[in-house]
PASEBA-1860 file (N, C-alpha, C; in nm, 3 decimals):
! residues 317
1> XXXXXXXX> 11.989/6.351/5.926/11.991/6.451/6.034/11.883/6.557/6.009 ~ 11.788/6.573/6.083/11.679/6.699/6.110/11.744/6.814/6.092 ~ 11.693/6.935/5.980/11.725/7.000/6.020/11.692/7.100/6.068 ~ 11.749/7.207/6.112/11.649/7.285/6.252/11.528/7.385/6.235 ~ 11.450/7.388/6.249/11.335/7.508/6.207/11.369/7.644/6.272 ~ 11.316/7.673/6.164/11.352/7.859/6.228/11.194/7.893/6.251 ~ 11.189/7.938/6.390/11.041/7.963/6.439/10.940/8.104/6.312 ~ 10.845/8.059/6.228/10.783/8.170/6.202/10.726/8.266/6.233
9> XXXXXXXX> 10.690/8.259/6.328/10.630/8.354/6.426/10.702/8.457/6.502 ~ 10.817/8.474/6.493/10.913/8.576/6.515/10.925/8.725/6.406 ~ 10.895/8.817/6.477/10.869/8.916/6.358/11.066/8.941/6.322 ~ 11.073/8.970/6.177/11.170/9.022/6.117/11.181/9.144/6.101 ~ 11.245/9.194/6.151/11.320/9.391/6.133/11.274/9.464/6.029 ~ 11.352/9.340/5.932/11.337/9.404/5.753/11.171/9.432/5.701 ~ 11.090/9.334/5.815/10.969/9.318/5.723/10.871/9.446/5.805 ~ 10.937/9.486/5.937/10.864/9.530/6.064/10.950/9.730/5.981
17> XXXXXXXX> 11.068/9.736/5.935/11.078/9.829/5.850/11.029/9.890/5.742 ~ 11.001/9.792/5.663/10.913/9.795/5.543/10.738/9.857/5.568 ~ 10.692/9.807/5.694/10.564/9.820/5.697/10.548/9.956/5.752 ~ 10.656/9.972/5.841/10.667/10.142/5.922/10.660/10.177/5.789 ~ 10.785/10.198/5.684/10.827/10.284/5.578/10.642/10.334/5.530 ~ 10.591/10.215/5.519/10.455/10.201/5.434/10.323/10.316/5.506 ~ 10.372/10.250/5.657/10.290/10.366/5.736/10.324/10.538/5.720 ~ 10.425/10.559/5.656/10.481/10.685/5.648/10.425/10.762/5.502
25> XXXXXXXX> 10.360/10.654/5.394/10.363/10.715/5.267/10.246/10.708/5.269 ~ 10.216/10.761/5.138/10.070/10.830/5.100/10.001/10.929/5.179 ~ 9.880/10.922/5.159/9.803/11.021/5.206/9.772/11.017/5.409 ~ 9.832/11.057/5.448/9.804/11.075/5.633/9.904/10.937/5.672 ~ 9.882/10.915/5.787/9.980/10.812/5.871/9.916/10.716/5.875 ~ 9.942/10.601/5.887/9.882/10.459/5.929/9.948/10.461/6.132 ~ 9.854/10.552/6.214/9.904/10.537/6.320/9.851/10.411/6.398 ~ 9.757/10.327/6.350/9.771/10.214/6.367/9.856/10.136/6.349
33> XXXXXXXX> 9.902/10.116/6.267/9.970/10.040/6.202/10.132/10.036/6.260 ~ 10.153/10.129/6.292/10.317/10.223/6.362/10.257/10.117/6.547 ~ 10.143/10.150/6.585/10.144/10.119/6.710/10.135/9.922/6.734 ~ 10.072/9.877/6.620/10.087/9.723/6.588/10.213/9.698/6.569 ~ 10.328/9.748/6.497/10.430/9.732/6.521/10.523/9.734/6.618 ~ 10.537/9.892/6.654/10.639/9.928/6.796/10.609/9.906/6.939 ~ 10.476/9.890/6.926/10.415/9.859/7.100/10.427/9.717/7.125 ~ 10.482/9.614/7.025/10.437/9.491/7.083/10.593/9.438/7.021
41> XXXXXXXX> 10.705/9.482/7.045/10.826/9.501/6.993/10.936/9.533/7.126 ~ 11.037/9.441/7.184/11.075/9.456/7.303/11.264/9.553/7.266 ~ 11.315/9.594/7.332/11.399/9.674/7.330/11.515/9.622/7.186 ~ 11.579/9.503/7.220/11.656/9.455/7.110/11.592/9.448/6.991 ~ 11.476/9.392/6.969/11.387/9.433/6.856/11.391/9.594/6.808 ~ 11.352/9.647/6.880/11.347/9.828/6.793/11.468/9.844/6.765 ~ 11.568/9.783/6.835/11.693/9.853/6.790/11.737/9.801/6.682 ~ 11.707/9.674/6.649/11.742/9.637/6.494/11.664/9.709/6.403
49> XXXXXXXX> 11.541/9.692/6.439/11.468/9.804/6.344/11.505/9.937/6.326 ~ 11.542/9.965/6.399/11.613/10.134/6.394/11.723/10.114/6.269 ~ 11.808/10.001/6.350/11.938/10.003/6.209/11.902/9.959/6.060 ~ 11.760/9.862/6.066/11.770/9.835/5.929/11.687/9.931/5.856 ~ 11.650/10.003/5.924/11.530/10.125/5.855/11.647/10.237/5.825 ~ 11.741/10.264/5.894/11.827/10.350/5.851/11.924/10.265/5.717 ~ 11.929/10.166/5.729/12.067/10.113/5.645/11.953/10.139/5.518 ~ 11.841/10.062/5.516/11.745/10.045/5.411/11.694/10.167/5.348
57> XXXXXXXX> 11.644/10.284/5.430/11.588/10.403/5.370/11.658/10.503/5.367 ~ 11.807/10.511/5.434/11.871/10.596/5.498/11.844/10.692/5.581 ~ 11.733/10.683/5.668/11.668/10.786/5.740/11.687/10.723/5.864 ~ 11.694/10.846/5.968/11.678/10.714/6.139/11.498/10.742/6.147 ~ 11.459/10.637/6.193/11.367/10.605/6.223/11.275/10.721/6.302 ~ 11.364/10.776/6.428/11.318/10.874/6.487/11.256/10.958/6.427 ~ 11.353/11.026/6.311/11.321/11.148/6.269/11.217/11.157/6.170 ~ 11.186/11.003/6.091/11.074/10.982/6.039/11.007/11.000/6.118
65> XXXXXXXX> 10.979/10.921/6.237/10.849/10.955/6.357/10.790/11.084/6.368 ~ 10.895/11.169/6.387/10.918/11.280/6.431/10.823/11.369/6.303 ~ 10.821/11.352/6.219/10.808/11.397/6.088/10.584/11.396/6.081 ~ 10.634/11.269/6.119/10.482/11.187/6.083/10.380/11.205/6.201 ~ 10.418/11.251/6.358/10.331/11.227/6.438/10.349/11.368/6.516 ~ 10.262/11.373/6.618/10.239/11.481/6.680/10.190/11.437/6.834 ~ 10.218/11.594/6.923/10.117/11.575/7.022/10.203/11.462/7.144 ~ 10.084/11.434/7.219/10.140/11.373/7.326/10.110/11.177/7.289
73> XXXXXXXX> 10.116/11.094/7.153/10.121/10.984/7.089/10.305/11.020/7.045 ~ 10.279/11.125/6.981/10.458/11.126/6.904/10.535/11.123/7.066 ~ 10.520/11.168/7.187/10.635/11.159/7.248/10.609/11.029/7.336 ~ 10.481/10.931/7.319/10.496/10.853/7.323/10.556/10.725/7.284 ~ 10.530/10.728/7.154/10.630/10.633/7.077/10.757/10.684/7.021 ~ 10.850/10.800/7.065/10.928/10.820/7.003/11.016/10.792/7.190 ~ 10.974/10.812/7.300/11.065/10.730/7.432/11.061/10.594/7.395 ~ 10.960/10.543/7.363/10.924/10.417/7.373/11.046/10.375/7.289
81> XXXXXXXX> 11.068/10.407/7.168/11.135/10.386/7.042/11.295/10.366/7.053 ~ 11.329/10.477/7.149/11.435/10.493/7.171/11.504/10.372/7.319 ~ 11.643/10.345/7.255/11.731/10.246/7.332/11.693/10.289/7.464 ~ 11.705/10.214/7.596/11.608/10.284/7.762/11.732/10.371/7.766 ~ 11.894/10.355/7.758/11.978/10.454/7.789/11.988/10.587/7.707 ~ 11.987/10.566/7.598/11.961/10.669/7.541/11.812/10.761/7.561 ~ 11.731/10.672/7.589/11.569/10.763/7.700/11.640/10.820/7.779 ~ 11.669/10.734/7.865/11.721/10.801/8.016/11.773/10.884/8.037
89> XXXXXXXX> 11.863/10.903/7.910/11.993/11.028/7.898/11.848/11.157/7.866 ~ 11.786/11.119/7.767/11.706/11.260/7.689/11.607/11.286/7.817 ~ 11.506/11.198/7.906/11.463/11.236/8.005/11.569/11.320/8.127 ~ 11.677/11.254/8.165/11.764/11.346/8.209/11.774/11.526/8.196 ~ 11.815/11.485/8.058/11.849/11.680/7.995/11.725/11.742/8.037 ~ 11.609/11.657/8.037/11.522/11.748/8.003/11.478/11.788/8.146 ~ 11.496/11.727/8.243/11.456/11.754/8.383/11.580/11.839/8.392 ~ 11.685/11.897/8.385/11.761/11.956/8.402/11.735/12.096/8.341
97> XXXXXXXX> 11.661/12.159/8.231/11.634/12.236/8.134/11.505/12.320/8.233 ~ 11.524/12.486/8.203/11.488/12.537/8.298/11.324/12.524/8.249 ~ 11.262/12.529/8.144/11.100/12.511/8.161/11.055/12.373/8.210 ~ 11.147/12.276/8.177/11.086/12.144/8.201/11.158/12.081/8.306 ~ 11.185/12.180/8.410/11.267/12.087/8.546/11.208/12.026/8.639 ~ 11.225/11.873/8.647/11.120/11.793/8.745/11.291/11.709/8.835 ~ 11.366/11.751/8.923/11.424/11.659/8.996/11.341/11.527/9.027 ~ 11.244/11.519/9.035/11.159/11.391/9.013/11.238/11.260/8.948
105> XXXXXXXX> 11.247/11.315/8.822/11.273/11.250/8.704/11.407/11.194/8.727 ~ 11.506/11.296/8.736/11.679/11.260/8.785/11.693/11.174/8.944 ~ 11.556/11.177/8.999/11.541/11.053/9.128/11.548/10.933/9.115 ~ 11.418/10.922/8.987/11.393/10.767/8.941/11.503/10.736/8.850 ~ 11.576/10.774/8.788/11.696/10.736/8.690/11.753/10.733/8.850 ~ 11.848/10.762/8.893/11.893/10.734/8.949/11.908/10.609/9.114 ~ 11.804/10.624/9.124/11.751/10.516/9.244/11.675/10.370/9.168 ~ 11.600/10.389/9.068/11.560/10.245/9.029/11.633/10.193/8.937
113> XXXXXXXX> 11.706/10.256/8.857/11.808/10.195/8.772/11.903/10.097/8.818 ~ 11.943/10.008/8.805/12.051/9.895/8.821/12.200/9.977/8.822 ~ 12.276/9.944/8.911/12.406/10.049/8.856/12.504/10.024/8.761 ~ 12.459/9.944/8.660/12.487/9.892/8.501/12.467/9.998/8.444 ~ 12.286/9.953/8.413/12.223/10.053/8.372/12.244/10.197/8.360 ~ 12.286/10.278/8.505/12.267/10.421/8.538/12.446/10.461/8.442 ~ 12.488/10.350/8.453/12.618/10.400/8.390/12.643/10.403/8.226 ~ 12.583/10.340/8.143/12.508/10.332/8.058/12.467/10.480/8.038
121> XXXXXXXX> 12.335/10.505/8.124/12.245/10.613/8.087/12.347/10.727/8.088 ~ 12.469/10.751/8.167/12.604/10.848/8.161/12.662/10.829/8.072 ~ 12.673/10.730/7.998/12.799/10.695/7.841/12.681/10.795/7.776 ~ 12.551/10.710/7.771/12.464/10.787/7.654/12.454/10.966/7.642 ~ 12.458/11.000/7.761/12.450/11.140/7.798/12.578/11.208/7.740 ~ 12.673/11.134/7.816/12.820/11.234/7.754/12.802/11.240/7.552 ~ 12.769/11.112/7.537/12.760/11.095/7.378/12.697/11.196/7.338 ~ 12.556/11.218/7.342/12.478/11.283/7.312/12.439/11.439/7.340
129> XXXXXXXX> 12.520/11.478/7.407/12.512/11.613/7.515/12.671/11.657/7.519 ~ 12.765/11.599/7.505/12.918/11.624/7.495/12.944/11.726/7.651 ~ 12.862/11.670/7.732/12.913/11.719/7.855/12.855/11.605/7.973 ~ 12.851/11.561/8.121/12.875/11.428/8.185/12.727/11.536/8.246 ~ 12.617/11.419/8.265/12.530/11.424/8.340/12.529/11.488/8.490 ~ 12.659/11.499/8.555/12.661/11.516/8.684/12.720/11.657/8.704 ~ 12.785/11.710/8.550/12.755/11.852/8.521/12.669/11.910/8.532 ~ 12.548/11.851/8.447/12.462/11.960/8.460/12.341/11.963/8.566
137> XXXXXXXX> 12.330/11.857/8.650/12.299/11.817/8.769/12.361/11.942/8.838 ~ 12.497/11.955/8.880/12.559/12.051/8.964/12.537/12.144/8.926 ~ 12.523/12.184/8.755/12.483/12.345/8.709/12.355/12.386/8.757 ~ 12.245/12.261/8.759/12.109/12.334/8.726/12.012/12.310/8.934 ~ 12.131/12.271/9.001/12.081/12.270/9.148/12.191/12.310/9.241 ~ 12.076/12.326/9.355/12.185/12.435/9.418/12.146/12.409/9.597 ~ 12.214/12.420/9.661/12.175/12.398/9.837/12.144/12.267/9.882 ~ 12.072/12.223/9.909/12.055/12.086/9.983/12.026/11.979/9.872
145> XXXXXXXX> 11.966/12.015/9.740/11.890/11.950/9.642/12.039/11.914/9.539 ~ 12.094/11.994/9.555/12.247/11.930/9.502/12.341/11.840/9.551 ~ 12.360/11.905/9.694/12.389/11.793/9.788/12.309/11.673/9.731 ~ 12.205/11.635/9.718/12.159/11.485/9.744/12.171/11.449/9.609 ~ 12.139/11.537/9.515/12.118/11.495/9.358/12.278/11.450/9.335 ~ 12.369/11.503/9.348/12.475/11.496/9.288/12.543/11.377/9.335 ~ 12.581/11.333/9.445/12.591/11.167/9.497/12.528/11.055/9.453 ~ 12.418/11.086/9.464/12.294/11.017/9.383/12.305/10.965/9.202
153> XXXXXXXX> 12.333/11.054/9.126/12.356/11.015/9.012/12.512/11.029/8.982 ~ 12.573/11.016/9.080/12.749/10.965/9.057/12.760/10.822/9.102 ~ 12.684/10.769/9.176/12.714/10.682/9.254/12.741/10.531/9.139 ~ 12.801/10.426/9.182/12.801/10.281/9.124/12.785/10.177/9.271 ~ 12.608/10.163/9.282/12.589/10.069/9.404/12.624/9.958/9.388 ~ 12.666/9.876/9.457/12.686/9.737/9.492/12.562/9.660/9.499 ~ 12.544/9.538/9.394/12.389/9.527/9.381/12.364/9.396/9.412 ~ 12.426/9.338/9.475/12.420/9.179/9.560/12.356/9.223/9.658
161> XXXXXXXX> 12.333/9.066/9.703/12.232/9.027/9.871/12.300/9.075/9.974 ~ 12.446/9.096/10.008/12.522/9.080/10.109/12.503/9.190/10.204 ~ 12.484/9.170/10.324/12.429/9.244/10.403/12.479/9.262/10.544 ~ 12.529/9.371/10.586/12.628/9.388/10.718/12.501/9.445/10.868 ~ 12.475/9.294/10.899/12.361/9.352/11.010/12.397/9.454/11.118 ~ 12.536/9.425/11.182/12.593/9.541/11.232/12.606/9.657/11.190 ~ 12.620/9.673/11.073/12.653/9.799/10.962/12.495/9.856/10.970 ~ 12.397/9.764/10.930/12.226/9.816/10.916/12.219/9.891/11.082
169> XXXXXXXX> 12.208/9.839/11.184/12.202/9.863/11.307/12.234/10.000/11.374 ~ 12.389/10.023/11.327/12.433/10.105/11.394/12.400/10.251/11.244 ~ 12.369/10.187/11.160/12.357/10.302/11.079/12.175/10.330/11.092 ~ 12.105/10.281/11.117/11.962/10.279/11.184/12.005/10.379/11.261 ~ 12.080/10.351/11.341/12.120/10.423/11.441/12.141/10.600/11.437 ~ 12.231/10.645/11.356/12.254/10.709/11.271/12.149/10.804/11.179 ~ 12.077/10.789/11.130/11.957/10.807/11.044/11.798/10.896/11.155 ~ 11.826/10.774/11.292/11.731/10.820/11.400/11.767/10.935/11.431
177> XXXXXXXX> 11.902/10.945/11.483/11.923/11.079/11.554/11.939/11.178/11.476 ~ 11.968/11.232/11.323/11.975/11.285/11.218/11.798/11.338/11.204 ~ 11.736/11.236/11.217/11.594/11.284/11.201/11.505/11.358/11.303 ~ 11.591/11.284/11.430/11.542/11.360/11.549/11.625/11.527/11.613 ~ 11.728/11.524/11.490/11.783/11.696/11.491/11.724/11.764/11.379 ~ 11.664/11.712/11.295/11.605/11.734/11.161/11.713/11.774/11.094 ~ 11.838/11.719/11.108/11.921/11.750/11.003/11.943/11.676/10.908 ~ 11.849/11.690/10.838/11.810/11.606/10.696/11.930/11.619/10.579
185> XXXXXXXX> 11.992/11.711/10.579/12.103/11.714/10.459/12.239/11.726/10.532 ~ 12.235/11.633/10.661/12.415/11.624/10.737/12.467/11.522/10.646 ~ 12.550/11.511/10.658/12.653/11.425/10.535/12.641/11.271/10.587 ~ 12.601/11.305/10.654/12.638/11.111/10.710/12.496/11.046/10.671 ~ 12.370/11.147/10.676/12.247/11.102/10.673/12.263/11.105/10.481 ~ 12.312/11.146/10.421/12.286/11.167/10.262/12.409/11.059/10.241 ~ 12.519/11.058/10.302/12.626/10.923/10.280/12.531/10.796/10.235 ~ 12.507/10.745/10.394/12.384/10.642/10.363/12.312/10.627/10.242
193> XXXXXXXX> 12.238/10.693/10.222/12.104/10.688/10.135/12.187/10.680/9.969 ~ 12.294/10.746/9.953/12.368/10.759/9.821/12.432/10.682/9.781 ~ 12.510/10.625/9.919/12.657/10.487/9.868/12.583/10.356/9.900 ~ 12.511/10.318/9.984/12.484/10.202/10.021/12.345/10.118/9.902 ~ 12.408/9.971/9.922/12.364/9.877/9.827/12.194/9.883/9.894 ~ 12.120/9.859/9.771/11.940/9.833/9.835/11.927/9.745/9.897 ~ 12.011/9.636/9.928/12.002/9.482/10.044/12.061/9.567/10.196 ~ 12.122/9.654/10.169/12.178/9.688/10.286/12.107/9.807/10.338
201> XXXXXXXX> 12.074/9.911/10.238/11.977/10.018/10.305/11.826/9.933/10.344 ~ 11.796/9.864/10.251/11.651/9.799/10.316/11.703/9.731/10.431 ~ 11.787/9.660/10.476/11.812/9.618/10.610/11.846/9.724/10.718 ~ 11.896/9.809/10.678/11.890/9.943/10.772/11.755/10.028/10.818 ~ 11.666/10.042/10.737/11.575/10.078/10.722/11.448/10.038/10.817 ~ 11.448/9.805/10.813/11.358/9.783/10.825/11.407/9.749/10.994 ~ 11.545/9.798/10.990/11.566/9.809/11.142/11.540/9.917/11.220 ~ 11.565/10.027/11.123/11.530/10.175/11.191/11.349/10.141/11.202
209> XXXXXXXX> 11.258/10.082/11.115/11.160/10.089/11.185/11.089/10.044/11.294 ~ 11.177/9.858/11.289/11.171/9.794/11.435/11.183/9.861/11.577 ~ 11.264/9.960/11.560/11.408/9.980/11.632/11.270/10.114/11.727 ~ 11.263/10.185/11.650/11.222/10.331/11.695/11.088/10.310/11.630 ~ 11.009/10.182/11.559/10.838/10.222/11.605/10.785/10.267/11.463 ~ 10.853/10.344/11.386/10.812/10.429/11.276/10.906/10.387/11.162 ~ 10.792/10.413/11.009/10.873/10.363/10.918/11.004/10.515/10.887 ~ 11.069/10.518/10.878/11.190/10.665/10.827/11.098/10.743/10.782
217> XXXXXXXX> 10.981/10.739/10.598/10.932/10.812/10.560/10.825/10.854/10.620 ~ 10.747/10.787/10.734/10.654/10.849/10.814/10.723/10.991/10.906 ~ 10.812/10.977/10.902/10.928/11.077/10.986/10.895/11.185/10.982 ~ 10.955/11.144/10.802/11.026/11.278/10.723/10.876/11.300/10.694 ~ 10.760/11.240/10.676/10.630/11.285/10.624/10.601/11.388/10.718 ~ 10.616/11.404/10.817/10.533/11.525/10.940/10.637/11.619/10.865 ~ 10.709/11.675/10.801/10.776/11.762/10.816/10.757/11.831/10.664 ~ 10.745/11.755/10.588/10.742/11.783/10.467/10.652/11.866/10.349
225> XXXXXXXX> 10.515/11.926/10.452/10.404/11.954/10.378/10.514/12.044/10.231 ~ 10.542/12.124/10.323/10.569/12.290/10.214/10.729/12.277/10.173 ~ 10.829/12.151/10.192/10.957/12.127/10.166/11.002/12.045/10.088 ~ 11.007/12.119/9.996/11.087/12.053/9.832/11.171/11.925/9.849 ~ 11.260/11.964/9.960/11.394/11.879/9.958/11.301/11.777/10.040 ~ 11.210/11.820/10.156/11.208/11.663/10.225/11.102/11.609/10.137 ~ 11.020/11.586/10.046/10.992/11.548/9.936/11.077/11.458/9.868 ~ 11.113/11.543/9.816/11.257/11.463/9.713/11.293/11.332/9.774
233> XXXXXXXX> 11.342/11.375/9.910/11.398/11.274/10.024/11.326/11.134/10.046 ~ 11.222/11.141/10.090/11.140/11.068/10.082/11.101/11.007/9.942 ~ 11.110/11.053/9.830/11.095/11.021/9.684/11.206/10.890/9.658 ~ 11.330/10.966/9.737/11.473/10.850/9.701/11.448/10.749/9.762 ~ 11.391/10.769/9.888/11.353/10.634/9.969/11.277/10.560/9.917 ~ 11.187/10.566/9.909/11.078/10.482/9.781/11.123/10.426/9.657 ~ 11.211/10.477/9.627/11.266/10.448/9.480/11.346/10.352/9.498 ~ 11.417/10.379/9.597/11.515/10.260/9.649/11.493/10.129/9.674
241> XXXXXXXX> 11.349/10.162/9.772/11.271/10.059/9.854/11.236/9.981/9.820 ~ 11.125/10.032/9.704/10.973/9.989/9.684/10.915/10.064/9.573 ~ 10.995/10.064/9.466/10.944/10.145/9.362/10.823/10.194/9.271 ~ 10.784/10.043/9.304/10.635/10.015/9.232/10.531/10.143/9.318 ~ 10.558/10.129/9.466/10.494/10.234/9.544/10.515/10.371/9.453 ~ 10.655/10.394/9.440/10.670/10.553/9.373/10.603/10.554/9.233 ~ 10.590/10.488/9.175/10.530/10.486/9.003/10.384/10.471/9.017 ~ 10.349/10.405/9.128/10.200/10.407/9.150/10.132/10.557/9.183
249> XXXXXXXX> 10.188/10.601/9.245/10.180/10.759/9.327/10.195/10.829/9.167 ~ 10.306/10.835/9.122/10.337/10.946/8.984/10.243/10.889/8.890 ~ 10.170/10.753/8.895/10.029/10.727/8.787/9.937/10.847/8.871 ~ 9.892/10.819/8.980/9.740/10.823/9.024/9.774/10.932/9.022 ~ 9.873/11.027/9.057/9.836/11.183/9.042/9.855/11.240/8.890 ~ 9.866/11.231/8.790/9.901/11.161/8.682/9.775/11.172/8.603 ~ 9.726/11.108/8.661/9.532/11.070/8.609/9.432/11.154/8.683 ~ 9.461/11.131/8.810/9.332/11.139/8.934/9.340/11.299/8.958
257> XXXXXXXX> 9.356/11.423/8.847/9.362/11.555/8.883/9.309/11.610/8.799 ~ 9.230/11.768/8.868/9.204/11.852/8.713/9.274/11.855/8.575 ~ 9.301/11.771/8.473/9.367/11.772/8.362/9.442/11.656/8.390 ~ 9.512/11.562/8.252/9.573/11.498/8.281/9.782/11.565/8.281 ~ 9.849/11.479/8.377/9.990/11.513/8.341/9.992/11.403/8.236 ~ 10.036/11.449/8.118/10.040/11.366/8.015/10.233/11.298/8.047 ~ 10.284/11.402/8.016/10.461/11.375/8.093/10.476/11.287/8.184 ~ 10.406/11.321/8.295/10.443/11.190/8.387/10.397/11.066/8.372
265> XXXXXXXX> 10.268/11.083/8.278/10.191/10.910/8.229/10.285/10.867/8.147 ~ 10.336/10.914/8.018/10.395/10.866/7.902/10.553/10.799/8.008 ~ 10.596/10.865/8.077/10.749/10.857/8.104/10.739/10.728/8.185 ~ 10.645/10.737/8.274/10.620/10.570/8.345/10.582/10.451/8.266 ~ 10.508/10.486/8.216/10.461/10.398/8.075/10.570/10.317/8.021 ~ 10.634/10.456/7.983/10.743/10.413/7.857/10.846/10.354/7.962 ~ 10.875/10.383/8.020/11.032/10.350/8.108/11.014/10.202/8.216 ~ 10.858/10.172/8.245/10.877/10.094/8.344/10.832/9.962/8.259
273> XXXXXXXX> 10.731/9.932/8.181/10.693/9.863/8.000/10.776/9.716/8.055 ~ 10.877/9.739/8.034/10.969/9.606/8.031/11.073/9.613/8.171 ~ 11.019/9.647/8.258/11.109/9.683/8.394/10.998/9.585/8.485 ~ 10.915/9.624/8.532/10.824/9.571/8.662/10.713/9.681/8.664 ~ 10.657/9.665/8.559/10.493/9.671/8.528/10.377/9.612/8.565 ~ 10.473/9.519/8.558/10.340/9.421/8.619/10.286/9.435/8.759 ~ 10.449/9.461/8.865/10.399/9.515/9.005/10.326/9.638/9.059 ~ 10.383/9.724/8.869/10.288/9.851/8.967/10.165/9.868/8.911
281> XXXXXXXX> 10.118/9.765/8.842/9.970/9.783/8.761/9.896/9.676/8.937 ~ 9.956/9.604/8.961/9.899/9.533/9.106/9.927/9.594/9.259 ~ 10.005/9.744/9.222/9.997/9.824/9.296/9.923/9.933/9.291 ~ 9.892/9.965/9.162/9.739/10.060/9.110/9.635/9.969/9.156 ~ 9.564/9.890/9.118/9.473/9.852/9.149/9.426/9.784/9.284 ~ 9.552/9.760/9.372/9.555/9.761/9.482/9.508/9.890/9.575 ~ 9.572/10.001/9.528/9.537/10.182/9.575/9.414/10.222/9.539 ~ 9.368/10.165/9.445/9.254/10.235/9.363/9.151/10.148/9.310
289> XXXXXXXX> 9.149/10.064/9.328/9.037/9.960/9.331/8.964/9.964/9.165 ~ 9.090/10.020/9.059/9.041/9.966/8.945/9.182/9.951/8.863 ~ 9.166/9.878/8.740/9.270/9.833/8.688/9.341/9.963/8.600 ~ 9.464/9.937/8.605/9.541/10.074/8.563/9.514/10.087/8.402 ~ 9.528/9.960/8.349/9.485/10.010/8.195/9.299/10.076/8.177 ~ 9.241/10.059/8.243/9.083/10.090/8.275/9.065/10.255/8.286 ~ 9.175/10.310/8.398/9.205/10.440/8.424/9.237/10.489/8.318 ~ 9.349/10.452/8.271/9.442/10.531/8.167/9.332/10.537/8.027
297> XXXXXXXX> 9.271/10.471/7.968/9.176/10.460/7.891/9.051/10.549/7.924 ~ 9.000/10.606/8.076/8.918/10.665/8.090/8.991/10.802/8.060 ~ 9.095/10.827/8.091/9.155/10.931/8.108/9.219/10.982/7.953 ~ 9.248/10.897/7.850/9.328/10.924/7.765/9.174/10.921/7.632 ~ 9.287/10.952/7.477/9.171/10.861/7.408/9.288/10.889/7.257 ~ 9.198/10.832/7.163/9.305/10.820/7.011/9.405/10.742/7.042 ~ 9.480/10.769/6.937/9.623/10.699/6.918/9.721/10.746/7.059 ~ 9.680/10.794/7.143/9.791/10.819/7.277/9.718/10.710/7.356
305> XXXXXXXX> 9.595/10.714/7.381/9.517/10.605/7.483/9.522/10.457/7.391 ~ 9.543/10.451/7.286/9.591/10.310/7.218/9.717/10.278/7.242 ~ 9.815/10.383/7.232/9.952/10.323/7.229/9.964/10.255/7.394 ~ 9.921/10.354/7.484/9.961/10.322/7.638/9.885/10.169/7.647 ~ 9.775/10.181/7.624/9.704/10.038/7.683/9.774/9.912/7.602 ~ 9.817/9.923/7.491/9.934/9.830/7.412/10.045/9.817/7.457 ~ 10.076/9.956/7.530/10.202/9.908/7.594/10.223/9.820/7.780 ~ 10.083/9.926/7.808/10.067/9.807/7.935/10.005/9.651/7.893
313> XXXXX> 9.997/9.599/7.780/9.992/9.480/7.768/10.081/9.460/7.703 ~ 10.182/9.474/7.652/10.348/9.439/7.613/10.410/9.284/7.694 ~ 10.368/9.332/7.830/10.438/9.152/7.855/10.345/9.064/7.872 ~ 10.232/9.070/7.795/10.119/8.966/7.780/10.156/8.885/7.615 ~ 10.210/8.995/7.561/10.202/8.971/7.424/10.294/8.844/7.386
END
């Protein structure tokens, strides 16, 4: 009887621990060496590494990072590093926290996440924060932006095909005349957008545009120059929709401005990596007529413009 080979080419924890440990000693960092490792290393992978670097050195991994790197590379590989729910939870707090508040951030957790996932990213939060995400959501917003935030990251969507064409229709329905009173935060228009499954709002949607001529966010776009909330609004829609569209938009402004937003590059980077990267690097270069790792490399440089372009080739690897 044959017996079975164990593939060599599979990296081992213990050995992928050992070499971090190695990058940590002597004289300066081996931040090469940290980014050959963790950038080409998919979620279940770091997390063993996390445990055997702690069982082995007794240290968590993080706080070695933390120790060893700096700048806008350390908060690169230290999201990257971390479990996506336990990210999600620390991106959370931090959009909630009064210098670093981006409702942005509590959009995309909440609208592109799977509703597995988003529930998850709430275990991790209560763990880690000893108070429920939708606390401090309600603490840190207030008027219409609460209204929508707070449904929004309570919700558990229904994430099958199944689709009530009558239900899309008459709630098309619904949505039109809401937009044509501009009462953008009536309860029935934020019901919709919060409880309903993405097979069923995209069928609502692509009826409201049949229906009345215009896509919804072209709508809400005439209205929105100088309005936070119809922003936002339009943000959830996209996220819902067509996400790759919203991550493409938070790259190119991102890059394409006086200075770079380093925050919003690293957080897309890191969060979308092993999600559907691939669609929004063919939705960058679709918008912008050059390839997104090309940009990010013009725009970045060192060990932060190494780690990102390693990580946008992560599912090549």
């Amino acid at each position: 009887m044959a017996s079975l080979k164990v593939p060599t080419n599979v990296p081992r924890p213990e050995d992928d621990a050992e070499q971090l440990h190695k990058a940590f000693s002597g004289w300066g960092t081996n931040e090469k060496l940290i980014i050959s490792i963790l950038a080409h290393r998919n979620a279940a992978q770091r997390s063993l590494i996390r445990s055997v670097y702690a069982a082995t050195y007794n240290e968590d991994l993080l706080k070695a990072l933390d120790k060893e790197l700096s700048s806008d590379f350390e908060r690169a590989v230290m999201l990257w590093t971390l479990d996506p729910a336990e990210r999600d939870a620390y991106l959370a707090k931090e959009s909630t926290k009064m210098f670093t508040k981006n409702n942005w951030v509590l959009v995309e957790i909440a609208c592109t996440r799977p509703a597995l996932e988003l529930f998850k990213v709430k275990q991790a939060y209560q763990a880690r924060y000893k108070k429920s995400l939708e606390e401090d959501v309600a603490q840190h917003t207030s008027g219409d932006l609460r209204k929508l935030l707070l449904p929004l990251v309570s919700t558990f969507r229904y994430e099958g095909d199944d689709v009530n064409m009558m239900l899309a229709r008459s709630e098309a329905k619904i949505l039109h005349e809401k937009v044509s009173e501009k009462a953008y935060s009536d309860d029935d228009f934020i019901r919709i957008l919060t409880t309903r499954s993405k097979a069923q709002l995209g069928a609502t949607l692509n009826h409201y545009n049949n229906e009345y001529g215009n896509a919804i966010n072209k709508n809400l776009k005439e209205e929105s120059d100088d309005n936070d909330y119809l922003k936002l609004l339009r943000a959830v829609i996209t996220c819902l929709t067509y996400p790759e569209k919203h991550f493409e938009k938070v790259l190119r402004l991102s890059i394409n401005k006086m200075g770079t937003d380093e925050w919003g590059l690293t957080r897309v980077v890191t969060t979308r990596t092993e999600v559907d990267m691939e669609r929004i690097k063919e939705e960058y270069q679709r918008r912008n007529s050059i390839p997104l790792d090309r940009a990010i490399a013009k725009d970045t440089s060192g060990d932060y413009e190494d780690m990102l372009v390693a990580l946008l080739g992560h599912g090549d690897a």
